[in-house]
C-alpha positions in Angstrom: -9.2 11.7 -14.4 -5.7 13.1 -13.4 -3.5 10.7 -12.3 -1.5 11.4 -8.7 2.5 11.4 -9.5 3.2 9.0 -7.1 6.6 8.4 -9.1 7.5 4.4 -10.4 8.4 3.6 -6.5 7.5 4.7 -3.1 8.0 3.2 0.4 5.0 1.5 2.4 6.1 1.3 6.2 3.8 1.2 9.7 3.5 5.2 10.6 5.4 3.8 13.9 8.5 3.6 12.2 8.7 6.6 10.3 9.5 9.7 11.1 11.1 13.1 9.3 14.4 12.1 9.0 14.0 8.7 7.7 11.2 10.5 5.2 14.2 12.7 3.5 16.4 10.0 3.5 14.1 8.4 1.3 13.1 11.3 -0.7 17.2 11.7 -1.7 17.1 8.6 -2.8 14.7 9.7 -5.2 11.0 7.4 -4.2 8.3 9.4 -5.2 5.9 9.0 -2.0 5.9 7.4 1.6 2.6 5.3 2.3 2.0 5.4 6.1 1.1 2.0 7.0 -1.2 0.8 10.5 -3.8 2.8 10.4 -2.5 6.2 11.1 -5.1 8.7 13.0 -7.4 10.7 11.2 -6.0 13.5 12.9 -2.7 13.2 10.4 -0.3 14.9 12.8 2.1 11.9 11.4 1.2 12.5 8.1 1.8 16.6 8.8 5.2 15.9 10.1 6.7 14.2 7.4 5.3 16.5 5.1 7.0 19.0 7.1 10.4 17.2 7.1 10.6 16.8 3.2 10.2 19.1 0.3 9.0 17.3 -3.0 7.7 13.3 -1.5 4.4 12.6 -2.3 2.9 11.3 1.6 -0.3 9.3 1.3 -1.9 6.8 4.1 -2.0 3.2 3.4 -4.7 3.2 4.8 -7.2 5.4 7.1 -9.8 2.7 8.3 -13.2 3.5 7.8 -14.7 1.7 10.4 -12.5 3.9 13.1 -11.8 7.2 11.5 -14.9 9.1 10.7 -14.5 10.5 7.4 -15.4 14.3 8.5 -12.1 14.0 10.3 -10.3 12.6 7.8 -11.7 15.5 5.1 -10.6 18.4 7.6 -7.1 16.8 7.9 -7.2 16.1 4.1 -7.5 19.7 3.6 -5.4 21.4 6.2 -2.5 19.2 4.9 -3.3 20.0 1.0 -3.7 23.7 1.7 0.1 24.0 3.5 1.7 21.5 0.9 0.5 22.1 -2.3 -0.9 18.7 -2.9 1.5 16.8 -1.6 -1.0 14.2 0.7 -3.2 11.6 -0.5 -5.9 9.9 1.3 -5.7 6.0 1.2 -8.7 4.6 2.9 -10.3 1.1 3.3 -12.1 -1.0 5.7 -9.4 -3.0 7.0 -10.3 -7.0 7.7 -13.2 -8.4 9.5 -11.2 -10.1 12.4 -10.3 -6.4 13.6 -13.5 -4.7 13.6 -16.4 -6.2 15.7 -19.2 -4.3 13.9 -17.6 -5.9 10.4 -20.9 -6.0 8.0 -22.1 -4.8 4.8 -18.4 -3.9 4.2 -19.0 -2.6 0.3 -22.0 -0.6 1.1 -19.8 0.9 4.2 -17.3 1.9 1.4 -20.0 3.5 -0.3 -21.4 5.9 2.3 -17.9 6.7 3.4 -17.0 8.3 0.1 -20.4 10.2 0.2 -19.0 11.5 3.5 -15.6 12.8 1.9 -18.1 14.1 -1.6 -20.2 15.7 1.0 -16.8 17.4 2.0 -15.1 18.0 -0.6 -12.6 15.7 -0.9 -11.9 15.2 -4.8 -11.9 12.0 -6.4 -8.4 12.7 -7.6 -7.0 12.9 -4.4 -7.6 10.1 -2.7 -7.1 6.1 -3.6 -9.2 2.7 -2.2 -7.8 -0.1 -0.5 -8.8 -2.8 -2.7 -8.4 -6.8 -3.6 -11.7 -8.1 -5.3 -13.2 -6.9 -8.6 -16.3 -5.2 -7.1 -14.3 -2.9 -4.7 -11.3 -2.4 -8.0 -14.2 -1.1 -10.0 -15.4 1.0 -6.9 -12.0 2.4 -7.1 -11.8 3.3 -10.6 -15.0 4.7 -10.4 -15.1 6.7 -7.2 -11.2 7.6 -6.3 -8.0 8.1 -8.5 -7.6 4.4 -7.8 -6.2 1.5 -6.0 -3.7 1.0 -3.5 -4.0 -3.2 -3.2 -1.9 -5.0 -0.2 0.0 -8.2 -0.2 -0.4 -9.1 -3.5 1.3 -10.6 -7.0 1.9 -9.4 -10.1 -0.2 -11.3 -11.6 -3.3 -9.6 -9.0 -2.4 -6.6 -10.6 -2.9 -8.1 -14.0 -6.0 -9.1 -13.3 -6.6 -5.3 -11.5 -5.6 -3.3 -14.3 -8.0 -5.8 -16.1 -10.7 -4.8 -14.2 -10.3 -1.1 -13.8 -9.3 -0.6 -17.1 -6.5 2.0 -18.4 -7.2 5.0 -16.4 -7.3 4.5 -13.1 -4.3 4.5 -10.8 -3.3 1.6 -9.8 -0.4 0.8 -6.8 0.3 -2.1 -5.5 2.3 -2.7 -2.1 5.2 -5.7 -2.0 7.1 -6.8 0.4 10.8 -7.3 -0.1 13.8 -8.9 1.4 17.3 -8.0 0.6 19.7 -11.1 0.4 20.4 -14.3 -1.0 19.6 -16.9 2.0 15.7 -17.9 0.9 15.5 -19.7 3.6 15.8 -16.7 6.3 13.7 -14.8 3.9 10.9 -17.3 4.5 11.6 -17.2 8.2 11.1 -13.4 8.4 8.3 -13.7 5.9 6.2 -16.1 8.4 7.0 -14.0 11.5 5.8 -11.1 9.8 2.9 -12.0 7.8 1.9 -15.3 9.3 -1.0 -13.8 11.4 -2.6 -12.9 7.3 -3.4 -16.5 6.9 -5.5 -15.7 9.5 -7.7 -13.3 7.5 -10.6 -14.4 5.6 -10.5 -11.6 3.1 -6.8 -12.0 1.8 -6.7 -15.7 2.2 -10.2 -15.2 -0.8 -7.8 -13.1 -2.5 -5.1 -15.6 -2.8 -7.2 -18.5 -4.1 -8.6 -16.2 -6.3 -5.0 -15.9 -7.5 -4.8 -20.1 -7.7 -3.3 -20.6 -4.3 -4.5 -24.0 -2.7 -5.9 -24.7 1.2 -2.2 -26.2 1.5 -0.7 -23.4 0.2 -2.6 -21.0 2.6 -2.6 -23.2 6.0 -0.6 -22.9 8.7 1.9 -19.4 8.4 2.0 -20.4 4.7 4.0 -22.6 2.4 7.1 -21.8 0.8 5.0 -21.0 -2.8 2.6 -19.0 -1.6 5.8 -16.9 0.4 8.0 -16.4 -2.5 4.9 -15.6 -4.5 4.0 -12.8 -1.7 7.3 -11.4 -0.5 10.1 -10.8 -3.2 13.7 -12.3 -1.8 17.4 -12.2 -3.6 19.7 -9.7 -4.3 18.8 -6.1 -5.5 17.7 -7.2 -9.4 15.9 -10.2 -7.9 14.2 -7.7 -6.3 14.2 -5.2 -8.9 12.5 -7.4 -11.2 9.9 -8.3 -9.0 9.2 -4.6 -9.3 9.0 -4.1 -12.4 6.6 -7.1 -12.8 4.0 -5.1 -11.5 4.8 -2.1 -13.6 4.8 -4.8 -16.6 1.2 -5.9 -15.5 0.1 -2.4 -15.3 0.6 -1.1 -12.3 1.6 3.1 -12.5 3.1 2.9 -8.8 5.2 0.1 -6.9 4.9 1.0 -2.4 8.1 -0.7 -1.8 7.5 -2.6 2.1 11.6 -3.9 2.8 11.0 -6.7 5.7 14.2 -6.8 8.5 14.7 -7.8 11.8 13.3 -6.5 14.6 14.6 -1.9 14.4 15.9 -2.8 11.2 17.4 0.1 9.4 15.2 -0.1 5.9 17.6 2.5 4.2 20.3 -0.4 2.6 17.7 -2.1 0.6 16.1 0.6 -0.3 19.6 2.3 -1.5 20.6 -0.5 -3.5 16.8 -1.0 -5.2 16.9 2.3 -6.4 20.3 1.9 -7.7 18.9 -1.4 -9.5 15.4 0.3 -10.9 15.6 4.2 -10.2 12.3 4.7 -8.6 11.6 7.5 -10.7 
């Protein structure tokens, strides 16, 4: 299978905050692709305006929910974009979290019949990737898409990912950084940002998979499970958290930088890539 080059780091951000400008800021900083967070539409008009705005950035969705985007949709958009930008889009897709979806059930065999839907029209395997977090839906992705994209998750997850899906696949992990040296206001944004997780059966699973404890997952989360989850400190702090996952064997690191409220992500992402050059 031919691997997508995605480039060492990309930029994972809600399709809400992005738009063209931002996109080729990030492209001359030299990040290989932009993963549009949220649950973008099926219709990819977001997707097809970034594209439009850049001329080299890989753009891929991180992710398309299955349970609200019917995957005909998604294939037509998949191959209007692909036809106008020379391969430049790739089709992350997933099934979200149970607490979202009221008709939540037989998620794995919903995963399954979705990728018949985008087989049926003709979406190659190399061109799109699977949320994943457990083994089952990892080998799913190695199996039936170029690979994985997992969310919130350690280095040591993808360890045990590349584990599972051997050497091939792709693998590309999302983190979520901070830039700056006060651990205690990282921790603070951390829990107003990704408190309501702790919430959500299927990553809370993940984590104790990981070794996390019921402490260390109650509440908004304790400090271990935070500075496990969101990388904090200056830019090699950072940097290094990065290239953890490329050490476990990750190919691809979606960079998510955490700010205040219309915070301007392009500082920490300047002085990451001047730390590890994303490419």
């Amino acid at each position: 299978m031919t691997k997508i080059e995605l480039g060492r780091l990309g930029i994972w951000r809600p399709w809400n905050q992005l738009d063209p400008e931002l996109a080729k800021d990030v492209e001359d900083l030299g990040y290989g692709t932009i993963w549009i967070g949220g649950s973008p539409r099926g219709d990819m008009k977001i997707a097809e305006r970034l594209l439009a705005g850049t001329d080299r950035i890989v753009i891929a969705t991180g992710i398309v929910n299955m349970w609200t985007t019917p995957a005909e949709e998604v294939a037509e958009s998949y191959h209007r974009l692909n036809d106008a930008y020379g391969g430049r889009f790739v089709l992350g897709a997933g099934i979200g979290h149970p607490e979202a979806t009221q008709e939540y059930r037989s998620p794995y065999e919903t995963i399954v019949r979705y990728l018949d839907r985008l087989d049926a029209a003709k979406v190659p395997v190399e061109g799109r990737v699977l949320a994943a977090l457990g083994p089952r839906v990892l080998r799913l992705a190695a199996e039936r898409a170029a690979g994985a994209h997992p969310y919130l998750t350690t280095p040591e997850h993808t360890r045990l990912a590349r584990e599972t899906m051997g050497d091939g696949p792709l693998l590309a992990p999302e983190q979520k950084v901070v830039l700056g040296t006060d651990p205690e206001r990282a921790r603070a944004l951390a829990r107003e940002q990704i408190g309501f997780y702790f919430r959500l059966r299927n990553y809370v699973a993940n984590w104790k998979r990981l070794g996390f404890t019921d402490e260390d997952v109650a509440g908004d989360g304790s400090d271990a499970i935070l500075d496990a989850l969101v990388a904090h400190g200056d830019a090699a702090a950072v940097a290094a958290r990065l290239s953890a996952h490329l050490d476990a064997g990750a190919d691809h690191v979606a960079v998510q930088v955490l700010a205040e409220q219309d915070g301007d992500p392009r500082p920490a992402l300047r002085a990451i890539a001047e730390t590890l050059p994303p490419r």
